[in-house]
PyMOL Python script that loads the backbone (N, CA, C, O; Angstrom):
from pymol import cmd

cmd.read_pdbstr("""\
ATOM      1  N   UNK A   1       8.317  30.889 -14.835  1.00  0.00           N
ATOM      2  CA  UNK A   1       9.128  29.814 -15.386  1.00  0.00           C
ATOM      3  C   UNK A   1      10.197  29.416 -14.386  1.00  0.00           C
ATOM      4  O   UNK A   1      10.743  30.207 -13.617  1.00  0.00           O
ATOM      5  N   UNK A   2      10.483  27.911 -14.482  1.00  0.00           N
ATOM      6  CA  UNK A   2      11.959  27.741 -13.085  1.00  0.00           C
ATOM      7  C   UNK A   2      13.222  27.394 -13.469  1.00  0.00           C
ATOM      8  O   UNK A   2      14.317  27.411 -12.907  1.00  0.00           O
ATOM      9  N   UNK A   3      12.652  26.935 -15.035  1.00  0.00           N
ATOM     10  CA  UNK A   3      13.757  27.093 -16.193  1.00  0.00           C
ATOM     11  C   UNK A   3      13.608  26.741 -17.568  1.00  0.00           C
ATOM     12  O   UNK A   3      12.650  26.285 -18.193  1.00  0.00           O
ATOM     13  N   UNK A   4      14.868  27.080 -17.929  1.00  0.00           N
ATOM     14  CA  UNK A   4      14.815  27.500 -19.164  1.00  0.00           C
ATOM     15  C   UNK A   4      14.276  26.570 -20.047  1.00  0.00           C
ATOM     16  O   UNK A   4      13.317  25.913 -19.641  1.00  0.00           O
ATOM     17  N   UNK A   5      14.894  26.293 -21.698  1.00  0.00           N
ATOM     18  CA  UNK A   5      14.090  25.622 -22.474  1.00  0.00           C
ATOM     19  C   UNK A   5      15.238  24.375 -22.825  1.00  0.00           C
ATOM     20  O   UNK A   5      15.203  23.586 -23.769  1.00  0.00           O
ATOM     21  N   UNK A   6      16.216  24.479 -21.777  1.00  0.00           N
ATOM     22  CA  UNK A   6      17.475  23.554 -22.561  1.00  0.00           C
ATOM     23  C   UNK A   6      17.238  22.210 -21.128  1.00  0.00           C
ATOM     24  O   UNK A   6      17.115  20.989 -21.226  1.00  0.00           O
ATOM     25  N   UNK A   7      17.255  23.220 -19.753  1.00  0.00           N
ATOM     26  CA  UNK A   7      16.991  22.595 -18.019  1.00  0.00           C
ATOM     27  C   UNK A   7      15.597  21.648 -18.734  1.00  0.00           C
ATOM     28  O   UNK A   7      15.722  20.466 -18.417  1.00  0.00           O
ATOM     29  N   UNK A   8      14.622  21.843 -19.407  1.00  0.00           N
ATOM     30  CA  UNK A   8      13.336  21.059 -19.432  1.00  0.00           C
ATOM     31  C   UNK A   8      13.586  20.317 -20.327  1.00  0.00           C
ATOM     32  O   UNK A   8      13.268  19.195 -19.932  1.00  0.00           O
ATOM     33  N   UNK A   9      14.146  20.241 -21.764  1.00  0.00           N
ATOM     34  CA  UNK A   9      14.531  19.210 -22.485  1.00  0.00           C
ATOM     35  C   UNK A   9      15.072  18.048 -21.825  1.00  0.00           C
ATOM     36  O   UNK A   9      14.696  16.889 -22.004  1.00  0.00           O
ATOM     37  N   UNK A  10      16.329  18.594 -20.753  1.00  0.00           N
ATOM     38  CA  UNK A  10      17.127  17.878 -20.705  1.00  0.00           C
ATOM     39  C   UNK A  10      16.427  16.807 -19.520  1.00  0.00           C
ATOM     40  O   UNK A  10      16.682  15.606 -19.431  1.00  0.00           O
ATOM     41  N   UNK A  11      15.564  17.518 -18.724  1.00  0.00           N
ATOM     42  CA  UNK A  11      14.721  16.124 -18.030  1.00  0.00           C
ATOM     43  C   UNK A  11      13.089  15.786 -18.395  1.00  0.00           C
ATOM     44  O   UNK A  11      12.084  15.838 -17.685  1.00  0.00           O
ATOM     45  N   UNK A  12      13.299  15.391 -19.922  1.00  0.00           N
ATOM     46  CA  UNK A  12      12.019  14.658 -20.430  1.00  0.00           C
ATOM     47  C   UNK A  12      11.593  13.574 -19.632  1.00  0.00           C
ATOM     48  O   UNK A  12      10.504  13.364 -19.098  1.00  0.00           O
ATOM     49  N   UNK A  13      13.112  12.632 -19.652  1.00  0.00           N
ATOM     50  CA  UNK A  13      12.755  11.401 -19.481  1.00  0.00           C
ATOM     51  C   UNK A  13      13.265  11.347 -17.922  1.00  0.00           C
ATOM     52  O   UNK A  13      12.998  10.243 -17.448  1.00  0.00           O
ATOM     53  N   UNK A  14      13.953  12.260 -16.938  1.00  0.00           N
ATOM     54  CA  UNK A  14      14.315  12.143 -15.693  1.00  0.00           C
ATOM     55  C   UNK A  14      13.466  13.411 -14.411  1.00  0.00           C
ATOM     56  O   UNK A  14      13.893  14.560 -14.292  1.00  0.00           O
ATOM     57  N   UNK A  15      12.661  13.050 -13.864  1.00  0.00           N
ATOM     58  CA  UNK A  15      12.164  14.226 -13.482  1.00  0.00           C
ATOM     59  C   UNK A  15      13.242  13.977 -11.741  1.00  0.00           C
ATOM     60  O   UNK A  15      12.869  12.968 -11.143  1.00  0.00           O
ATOM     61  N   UNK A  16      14.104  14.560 -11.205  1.00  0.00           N
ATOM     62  CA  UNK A  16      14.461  14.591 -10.172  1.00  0.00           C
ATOM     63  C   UNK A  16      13.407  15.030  -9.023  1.00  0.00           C
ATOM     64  O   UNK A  16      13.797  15.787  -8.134  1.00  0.00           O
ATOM     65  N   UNK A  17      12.388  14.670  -9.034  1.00  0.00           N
ATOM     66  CA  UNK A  17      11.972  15.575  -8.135  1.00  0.00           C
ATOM     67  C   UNK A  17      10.784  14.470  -7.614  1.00  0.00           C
ATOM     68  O   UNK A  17       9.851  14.912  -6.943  1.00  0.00           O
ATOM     69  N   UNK A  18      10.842  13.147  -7.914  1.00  0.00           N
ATOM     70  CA  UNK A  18       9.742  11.982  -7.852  1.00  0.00           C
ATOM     71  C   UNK A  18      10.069  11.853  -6.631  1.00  0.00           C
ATOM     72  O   UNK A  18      11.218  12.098  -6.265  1.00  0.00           O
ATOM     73  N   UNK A  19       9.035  11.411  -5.717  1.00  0.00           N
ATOM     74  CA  UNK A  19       8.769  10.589  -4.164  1.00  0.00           C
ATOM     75  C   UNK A  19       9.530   9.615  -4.353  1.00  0.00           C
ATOM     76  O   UNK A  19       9.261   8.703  -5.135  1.00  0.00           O
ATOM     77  N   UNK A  20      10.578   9.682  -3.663  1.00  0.00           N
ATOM     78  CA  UNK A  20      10.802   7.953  -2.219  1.00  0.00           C
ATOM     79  C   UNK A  20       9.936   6.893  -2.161  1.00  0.00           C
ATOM     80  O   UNK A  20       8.780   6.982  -2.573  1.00  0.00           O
ATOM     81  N   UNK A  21      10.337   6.031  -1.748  1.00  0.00           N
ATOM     82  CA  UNK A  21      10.015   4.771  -1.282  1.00  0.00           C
ATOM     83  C   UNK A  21       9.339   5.004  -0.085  1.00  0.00           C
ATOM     84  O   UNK A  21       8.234   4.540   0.194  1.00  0.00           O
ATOM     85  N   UNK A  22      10.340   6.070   0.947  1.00  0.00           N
ATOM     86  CA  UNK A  22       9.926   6.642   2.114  1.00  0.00           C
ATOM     87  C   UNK A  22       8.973   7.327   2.396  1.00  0.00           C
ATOM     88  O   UNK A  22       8.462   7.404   3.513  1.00  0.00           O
ATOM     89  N   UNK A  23       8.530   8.069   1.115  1.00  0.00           N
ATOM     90  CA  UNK A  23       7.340   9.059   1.113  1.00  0.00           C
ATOM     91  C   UNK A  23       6.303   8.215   1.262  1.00  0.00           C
ATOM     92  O   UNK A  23       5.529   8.571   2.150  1.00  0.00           O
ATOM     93  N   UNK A  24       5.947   6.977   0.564  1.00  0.00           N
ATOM     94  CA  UNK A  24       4.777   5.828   0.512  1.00  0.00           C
ATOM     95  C   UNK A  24       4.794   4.687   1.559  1.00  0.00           C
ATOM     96  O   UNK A  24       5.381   4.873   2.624  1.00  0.00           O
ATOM     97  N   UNK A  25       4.304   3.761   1.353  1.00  0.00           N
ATOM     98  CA  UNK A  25       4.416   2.421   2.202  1.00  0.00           C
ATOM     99  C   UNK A  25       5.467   1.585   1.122  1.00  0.00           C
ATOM    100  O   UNK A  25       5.657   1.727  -0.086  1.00  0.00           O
ATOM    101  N   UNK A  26       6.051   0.655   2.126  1.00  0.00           N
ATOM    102  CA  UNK A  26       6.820  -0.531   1.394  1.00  0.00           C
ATOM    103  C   UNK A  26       5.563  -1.627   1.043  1.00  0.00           C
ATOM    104  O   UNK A  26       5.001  -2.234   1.954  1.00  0.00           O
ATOM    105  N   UNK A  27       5.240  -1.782  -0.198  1.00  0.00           N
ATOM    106  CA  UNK A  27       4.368  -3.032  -0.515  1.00  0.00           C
ATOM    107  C   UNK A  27       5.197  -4.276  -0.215  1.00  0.00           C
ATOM    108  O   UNK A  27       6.383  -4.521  -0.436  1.00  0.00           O
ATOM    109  N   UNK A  28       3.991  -5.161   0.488  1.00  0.00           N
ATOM    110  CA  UNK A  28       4.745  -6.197   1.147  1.00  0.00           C
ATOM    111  C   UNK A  28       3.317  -7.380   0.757  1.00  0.00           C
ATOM    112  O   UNK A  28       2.366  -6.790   0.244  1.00  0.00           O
ATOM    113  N   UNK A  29       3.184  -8.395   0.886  1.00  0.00           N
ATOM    114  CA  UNK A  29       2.619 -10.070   0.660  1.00  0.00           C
ATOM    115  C   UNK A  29       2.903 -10.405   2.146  1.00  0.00           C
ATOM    116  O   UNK A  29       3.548  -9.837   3.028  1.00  0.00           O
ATOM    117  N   UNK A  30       2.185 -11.529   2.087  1.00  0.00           N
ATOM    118  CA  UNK A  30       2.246 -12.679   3.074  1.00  0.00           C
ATOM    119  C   UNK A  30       2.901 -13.612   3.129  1.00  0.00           C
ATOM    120  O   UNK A  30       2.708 -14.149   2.038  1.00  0.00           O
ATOM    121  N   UNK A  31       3.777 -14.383   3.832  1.00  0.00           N
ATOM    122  CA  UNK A  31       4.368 -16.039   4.140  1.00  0.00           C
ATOM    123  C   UNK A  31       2.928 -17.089   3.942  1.00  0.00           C
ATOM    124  O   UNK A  31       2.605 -17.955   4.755  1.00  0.00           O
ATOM    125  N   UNK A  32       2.368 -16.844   2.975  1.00  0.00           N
ATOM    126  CA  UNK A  32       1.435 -18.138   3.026  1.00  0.00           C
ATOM    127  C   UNK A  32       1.483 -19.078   3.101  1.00  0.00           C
ATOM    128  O   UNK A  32       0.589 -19.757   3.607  1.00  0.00           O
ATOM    129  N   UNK A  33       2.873 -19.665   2.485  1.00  0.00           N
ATOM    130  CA  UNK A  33       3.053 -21.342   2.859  1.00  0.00           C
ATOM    131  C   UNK A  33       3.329 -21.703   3.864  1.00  0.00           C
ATOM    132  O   UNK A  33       3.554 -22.899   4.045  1.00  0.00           O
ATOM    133  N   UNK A  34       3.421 -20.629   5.046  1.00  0.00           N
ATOM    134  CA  UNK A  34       3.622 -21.002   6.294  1.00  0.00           C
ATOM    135  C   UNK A  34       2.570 -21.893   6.879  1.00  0.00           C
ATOM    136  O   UNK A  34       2.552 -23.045   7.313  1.00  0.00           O
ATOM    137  N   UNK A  35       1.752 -20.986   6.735  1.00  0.00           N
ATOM    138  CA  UNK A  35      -0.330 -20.826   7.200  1.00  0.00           C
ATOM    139  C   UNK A  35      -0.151 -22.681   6.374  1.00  0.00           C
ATOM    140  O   UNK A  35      -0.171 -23.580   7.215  1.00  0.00           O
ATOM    141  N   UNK A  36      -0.051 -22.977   5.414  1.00  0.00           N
ATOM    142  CA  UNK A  36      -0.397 -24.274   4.646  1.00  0.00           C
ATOM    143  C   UNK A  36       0.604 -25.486   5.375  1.00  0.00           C
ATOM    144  O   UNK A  36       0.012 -26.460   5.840  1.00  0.00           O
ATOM    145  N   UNK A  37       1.858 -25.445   5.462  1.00  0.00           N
ATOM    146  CA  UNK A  37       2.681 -26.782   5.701  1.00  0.00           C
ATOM    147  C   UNK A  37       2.826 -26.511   6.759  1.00  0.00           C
ATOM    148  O   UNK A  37       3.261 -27.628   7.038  1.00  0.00           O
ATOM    149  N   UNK A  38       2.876 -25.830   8.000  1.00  0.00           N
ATOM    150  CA  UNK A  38       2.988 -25.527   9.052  1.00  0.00           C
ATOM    151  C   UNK A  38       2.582 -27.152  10.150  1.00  0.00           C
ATOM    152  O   UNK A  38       1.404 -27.507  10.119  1.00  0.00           O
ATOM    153  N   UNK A  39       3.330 -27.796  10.812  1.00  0.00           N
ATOM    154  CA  UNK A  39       2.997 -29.058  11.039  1.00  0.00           C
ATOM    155  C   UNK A  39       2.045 -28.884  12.409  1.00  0.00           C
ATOM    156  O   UNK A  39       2.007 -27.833  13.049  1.00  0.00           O
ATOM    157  N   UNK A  40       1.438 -29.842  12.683  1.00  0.00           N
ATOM    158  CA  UNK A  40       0.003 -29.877  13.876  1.00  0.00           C
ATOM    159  C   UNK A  40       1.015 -29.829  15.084  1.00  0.00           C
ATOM    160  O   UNK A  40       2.006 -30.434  15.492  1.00  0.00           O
ATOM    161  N   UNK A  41       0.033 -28.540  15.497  1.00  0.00           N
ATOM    162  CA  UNK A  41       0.847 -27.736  16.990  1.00  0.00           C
ATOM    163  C   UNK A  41      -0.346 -26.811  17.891  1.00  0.00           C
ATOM    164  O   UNK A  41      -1.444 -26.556  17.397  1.00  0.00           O
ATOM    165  N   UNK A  42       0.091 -26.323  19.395  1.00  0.00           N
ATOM    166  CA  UNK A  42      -1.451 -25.601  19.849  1.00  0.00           C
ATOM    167  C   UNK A  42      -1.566 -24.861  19.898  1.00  0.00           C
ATOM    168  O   UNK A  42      -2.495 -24.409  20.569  1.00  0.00           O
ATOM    169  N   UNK A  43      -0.552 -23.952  19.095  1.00  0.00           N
ATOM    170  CA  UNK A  43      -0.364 -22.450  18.707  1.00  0.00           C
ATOM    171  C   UNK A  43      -0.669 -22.368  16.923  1.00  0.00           C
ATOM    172  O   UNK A  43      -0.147 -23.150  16.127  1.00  0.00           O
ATOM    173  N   UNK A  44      -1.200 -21.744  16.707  1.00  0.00           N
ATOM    174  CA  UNK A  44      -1.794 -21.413  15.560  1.00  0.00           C
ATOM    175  C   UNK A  44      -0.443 -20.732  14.597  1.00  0.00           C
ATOM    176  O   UNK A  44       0.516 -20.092  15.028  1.00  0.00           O
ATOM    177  N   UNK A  45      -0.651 -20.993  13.629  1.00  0.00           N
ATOM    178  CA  UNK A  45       0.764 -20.433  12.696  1.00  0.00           C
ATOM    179  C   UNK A  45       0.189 -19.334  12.285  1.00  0.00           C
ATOM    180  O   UNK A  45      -1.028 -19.172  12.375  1.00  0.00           O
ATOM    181  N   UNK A  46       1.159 -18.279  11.686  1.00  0.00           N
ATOM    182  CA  UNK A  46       1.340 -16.846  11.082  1.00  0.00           C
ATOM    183  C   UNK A  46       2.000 -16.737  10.110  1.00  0.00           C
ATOM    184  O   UNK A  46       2.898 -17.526   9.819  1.00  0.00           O
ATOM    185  N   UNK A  47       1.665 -15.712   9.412  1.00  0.00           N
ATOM    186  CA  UNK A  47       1.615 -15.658   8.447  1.00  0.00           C
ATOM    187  C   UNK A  47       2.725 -14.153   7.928  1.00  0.00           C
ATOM    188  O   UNK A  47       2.240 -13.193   7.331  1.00  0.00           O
ATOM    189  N   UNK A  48       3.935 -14.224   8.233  1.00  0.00           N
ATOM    190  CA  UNK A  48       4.912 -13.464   8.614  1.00  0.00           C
ATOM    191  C   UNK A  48       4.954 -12.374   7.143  1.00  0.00           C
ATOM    192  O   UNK A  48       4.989 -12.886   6.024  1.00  0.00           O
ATOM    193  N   UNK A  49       4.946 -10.837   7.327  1.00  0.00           N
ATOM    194  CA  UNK A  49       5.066  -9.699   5.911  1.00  0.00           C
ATOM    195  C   UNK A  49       6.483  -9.584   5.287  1.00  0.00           C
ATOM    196  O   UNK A  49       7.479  -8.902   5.527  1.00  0.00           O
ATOM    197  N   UNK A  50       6.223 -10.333   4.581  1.00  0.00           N
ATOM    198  CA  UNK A  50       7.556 -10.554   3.314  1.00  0.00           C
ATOM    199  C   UNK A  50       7.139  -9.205   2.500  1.00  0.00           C
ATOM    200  O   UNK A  50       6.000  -9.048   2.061  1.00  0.00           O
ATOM    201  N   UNK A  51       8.316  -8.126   2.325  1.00  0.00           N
ATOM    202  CA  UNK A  51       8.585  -6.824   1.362  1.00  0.00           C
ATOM    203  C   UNK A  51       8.794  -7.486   0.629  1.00  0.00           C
ATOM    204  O   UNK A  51       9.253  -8.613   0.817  1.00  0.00           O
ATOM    205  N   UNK A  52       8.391  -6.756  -0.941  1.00  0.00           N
ATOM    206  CA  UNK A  52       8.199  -7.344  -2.389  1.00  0.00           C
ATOM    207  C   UNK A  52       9.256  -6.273  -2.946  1.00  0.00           C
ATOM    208  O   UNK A  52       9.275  -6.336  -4.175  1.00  0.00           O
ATOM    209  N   UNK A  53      10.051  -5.409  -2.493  1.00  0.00           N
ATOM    210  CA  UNK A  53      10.787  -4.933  -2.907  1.00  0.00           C
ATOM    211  C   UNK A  53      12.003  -5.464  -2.236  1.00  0.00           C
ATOM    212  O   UNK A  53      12.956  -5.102  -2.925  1.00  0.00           O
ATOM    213  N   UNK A  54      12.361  -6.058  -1.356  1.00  0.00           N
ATOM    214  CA  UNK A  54      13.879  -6.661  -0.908  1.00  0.00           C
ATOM    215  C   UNK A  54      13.557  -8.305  -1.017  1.00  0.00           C
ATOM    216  O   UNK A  54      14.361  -9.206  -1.257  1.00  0.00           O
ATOM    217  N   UNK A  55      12.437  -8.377  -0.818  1.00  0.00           N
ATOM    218  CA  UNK A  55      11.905 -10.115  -0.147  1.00  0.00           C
ATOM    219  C   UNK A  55      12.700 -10.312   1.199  1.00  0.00           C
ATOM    220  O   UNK A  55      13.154 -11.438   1.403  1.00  0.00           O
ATOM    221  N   UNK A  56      12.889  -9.429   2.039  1.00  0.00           N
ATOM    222  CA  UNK A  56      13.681 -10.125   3.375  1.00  0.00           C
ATOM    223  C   UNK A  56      12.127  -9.745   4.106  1.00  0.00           C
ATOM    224  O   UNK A  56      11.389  -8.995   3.467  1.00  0.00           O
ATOM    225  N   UNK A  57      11.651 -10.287   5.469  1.00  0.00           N
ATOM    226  CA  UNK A  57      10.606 -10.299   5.970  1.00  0.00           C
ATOM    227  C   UNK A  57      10.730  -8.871   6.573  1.00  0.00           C
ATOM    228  O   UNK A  57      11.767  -8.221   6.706  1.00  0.00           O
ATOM    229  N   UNK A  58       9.564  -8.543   6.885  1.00  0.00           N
ATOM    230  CA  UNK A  58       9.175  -6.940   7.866  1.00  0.00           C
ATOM    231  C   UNK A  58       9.231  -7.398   9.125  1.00  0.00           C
ATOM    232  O   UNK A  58       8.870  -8.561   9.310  1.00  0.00           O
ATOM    233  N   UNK A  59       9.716  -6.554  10.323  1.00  0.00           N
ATOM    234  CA  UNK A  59       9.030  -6.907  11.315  1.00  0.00           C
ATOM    235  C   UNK A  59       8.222  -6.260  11.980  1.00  0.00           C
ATOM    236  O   UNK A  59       7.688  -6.622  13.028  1.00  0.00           O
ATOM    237  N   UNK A  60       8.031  -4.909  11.215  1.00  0.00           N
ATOM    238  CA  UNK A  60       7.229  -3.760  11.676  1.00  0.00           C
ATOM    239  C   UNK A  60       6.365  -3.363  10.820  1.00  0.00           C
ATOM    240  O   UNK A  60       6.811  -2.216  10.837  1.00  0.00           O
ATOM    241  N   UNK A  61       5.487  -3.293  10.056  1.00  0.00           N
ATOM    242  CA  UNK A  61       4.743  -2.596   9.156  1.00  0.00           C
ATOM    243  C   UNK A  61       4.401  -0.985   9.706  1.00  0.00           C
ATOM    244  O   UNK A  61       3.414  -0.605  10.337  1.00  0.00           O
ATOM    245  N   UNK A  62       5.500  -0.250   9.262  1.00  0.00           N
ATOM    246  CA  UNK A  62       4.627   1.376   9.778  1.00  0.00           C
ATOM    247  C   UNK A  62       3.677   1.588   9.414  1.00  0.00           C
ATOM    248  O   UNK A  62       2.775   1.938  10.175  1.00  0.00           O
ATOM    249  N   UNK A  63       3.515   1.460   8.136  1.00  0.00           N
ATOM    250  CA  UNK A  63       2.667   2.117   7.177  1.00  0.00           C
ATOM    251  C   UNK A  63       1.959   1.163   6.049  1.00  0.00           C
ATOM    252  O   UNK A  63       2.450   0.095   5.683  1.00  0.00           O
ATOM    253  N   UNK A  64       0.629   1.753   5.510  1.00  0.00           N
ATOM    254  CA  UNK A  64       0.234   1.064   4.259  1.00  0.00           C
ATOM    255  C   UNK A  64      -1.278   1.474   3.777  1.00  0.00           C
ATOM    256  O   UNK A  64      -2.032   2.321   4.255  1.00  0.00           O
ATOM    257  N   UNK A  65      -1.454   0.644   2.740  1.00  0.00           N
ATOM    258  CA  UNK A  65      -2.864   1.670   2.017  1.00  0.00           C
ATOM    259  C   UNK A  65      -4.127   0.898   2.956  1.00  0.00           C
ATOM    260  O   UNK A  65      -4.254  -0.260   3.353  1.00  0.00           O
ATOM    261  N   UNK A  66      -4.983   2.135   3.099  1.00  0.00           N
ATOM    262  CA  UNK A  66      -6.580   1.806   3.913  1.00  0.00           C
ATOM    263  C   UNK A  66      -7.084   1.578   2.820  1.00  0.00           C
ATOM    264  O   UNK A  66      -6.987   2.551   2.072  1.00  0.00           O
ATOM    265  N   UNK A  67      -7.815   0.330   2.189  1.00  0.00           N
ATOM    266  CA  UNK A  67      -8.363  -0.178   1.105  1.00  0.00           C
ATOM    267  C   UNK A  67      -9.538   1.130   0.986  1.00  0.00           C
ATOM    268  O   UNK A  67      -9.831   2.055   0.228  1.00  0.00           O
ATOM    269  N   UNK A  68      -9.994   0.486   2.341  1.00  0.00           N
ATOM    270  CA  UNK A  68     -11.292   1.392   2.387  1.00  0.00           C
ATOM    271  C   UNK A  68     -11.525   2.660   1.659  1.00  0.00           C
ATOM    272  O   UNK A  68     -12.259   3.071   0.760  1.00  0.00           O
ATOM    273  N   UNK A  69     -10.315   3.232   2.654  1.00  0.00           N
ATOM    274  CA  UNK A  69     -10.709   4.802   2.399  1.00  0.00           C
ATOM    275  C   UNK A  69      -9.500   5.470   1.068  1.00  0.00           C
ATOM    276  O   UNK A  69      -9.359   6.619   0.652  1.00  0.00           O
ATOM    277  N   UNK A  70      -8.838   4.277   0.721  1.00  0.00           N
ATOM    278  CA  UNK A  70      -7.970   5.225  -0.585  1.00  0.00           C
ATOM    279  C   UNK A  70      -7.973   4.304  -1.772  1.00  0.00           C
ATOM    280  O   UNK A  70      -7.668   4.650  -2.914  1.00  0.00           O
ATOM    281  N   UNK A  71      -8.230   3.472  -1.516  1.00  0.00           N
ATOM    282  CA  UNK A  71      -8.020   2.573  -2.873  1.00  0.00           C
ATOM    283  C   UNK A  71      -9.702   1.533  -3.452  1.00  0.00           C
ATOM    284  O   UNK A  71      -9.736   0.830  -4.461  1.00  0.00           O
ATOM    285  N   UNK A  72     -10.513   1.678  -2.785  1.00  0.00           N
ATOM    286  CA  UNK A  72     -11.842   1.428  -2.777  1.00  0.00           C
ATOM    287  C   UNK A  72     -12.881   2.086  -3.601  1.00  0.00           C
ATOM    288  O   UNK A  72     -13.726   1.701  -4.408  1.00  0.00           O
ATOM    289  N   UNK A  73     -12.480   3.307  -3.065  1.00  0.00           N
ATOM    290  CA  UNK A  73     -13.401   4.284  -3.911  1.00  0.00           C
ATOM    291  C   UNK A  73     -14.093   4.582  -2.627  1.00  0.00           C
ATOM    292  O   UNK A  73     -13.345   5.553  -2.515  1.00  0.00           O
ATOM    293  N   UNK A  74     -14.594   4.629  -1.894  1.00  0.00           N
ATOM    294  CA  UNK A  74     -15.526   4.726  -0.735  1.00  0.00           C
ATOM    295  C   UNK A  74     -15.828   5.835  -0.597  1.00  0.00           C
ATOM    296  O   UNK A  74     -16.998   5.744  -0.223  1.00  0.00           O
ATOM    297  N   UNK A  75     -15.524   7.119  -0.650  1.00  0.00           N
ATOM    298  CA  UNK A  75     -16.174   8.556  -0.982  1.00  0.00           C
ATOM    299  C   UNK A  75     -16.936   8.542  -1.935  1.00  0.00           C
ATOM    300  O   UNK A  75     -17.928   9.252  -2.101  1.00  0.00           O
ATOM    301  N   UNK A  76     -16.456   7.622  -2.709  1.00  0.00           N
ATOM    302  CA  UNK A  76     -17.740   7.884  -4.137  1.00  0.00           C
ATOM    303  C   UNK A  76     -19.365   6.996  -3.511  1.00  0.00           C
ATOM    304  O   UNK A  76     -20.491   7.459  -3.330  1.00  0.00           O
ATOM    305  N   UNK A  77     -18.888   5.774  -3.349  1.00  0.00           N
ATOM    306  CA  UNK A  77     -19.900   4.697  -2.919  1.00  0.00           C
ATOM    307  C   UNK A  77     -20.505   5.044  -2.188  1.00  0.00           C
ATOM    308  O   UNK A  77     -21.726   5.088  -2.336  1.00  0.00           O
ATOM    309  N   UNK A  78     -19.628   5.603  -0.621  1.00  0.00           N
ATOM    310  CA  UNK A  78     -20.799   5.746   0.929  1.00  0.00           C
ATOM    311  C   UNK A  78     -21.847   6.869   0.522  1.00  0.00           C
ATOM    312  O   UNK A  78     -22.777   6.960   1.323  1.00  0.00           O
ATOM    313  N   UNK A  79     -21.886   7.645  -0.435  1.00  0.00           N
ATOM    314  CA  UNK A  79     -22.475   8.740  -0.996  1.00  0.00           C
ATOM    315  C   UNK A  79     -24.060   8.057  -1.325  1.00  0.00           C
ATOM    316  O   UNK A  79     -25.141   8.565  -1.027  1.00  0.00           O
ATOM    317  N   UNK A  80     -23.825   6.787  -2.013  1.00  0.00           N
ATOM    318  CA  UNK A  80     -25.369   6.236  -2.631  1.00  0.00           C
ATOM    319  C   UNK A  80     -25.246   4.937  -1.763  1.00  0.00           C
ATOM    320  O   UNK A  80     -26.018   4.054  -2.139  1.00  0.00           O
ATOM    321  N   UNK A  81     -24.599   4.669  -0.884  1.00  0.00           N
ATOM    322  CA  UNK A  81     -25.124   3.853   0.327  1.00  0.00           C
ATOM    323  C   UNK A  81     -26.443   3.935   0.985  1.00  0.00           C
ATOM    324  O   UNK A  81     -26.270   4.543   2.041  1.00  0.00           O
ATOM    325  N   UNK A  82     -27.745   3.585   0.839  1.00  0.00           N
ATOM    326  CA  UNK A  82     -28.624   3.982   1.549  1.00  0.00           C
ATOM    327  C   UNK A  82     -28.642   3.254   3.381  1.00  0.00           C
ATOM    328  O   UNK A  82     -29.568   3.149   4.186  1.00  0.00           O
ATOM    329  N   UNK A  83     -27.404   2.934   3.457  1.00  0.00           N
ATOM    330  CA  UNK A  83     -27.764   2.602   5.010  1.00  0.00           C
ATOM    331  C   UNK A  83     -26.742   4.261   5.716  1.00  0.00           C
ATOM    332  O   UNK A  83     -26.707   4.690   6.870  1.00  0.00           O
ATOM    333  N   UNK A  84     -26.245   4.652   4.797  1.00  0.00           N
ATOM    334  CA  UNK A  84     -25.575   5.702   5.563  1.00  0.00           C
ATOM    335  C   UNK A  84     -26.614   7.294   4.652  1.00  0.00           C
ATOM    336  O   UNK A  84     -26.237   8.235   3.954  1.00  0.00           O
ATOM    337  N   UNK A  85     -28.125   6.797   5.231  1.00  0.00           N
ATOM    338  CA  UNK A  85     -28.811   8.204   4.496  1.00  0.00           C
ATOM    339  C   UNK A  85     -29.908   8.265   5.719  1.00  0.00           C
ATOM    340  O   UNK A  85     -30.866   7.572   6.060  1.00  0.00           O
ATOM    341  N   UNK A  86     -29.192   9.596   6.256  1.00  0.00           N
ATOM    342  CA  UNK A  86     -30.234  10.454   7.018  1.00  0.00           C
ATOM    343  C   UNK A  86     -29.983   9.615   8.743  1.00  0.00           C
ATOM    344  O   UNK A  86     -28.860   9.527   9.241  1.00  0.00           O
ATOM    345  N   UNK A  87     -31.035   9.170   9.315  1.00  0.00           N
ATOM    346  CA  UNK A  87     -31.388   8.747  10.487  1.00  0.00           C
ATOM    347  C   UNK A  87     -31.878   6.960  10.204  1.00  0.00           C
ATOM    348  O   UNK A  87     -32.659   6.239  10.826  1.00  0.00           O
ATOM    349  N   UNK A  88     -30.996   6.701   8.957  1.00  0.00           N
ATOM    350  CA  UNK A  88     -31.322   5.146   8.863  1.00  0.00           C
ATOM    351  C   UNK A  88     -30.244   4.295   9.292  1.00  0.00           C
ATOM    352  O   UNK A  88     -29.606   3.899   8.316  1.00  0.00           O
ATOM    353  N   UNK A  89     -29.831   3.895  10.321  1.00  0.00           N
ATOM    354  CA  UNK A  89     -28.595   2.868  10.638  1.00  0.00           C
ATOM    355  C   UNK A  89     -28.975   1.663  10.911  1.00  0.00           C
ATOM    356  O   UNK A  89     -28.141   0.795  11.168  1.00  0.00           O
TER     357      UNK A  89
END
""", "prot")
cmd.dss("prot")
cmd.show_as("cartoon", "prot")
cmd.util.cbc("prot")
cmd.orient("prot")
């Protein structure tokens, strides 16, 4: 036990002990209306990572989710993939 029965009541609703912001990625969107009204020029426009938690733009993305490999499912799928079975590529 790490405590008692009064320490666990008292954080039903507060667990101190939850991940950061820092522990994960900052979820962030795109400047899309850039990409759209952007006026005729010979450099191609961008599409700059606006954080959805401040809305001020990123200029670095450290971090963020691999669709693929964490939010996809893709361990389950590449499993009954038949292009990834045996000596078939």
């Amino acid at each position: 036990r790490l405590q008692g029965k009064w320490g666990t009541l008292s954080n039903i609703f507060y667990n101190p002990y939850l991940p950061t912001l820092d522990d994960y990625f900052e979820p962030w969107t795109y400047d899309y209306q850039n990409l759209i009204n952007a006026p005729m020029a010979d450099e191609q426009p961008t599409a700059r990572a606006i954080s959805m938690v401040t809305g001020k733009y990123i200029d670095t993305i450290e971090a963020g989710p691999n669709w693929d490999d964490d939010l996809g499912g893709s361990q389950v799928y590449a499993n009954n993939d038949p292009n990834f079975d045996g000596g078939r590529l």
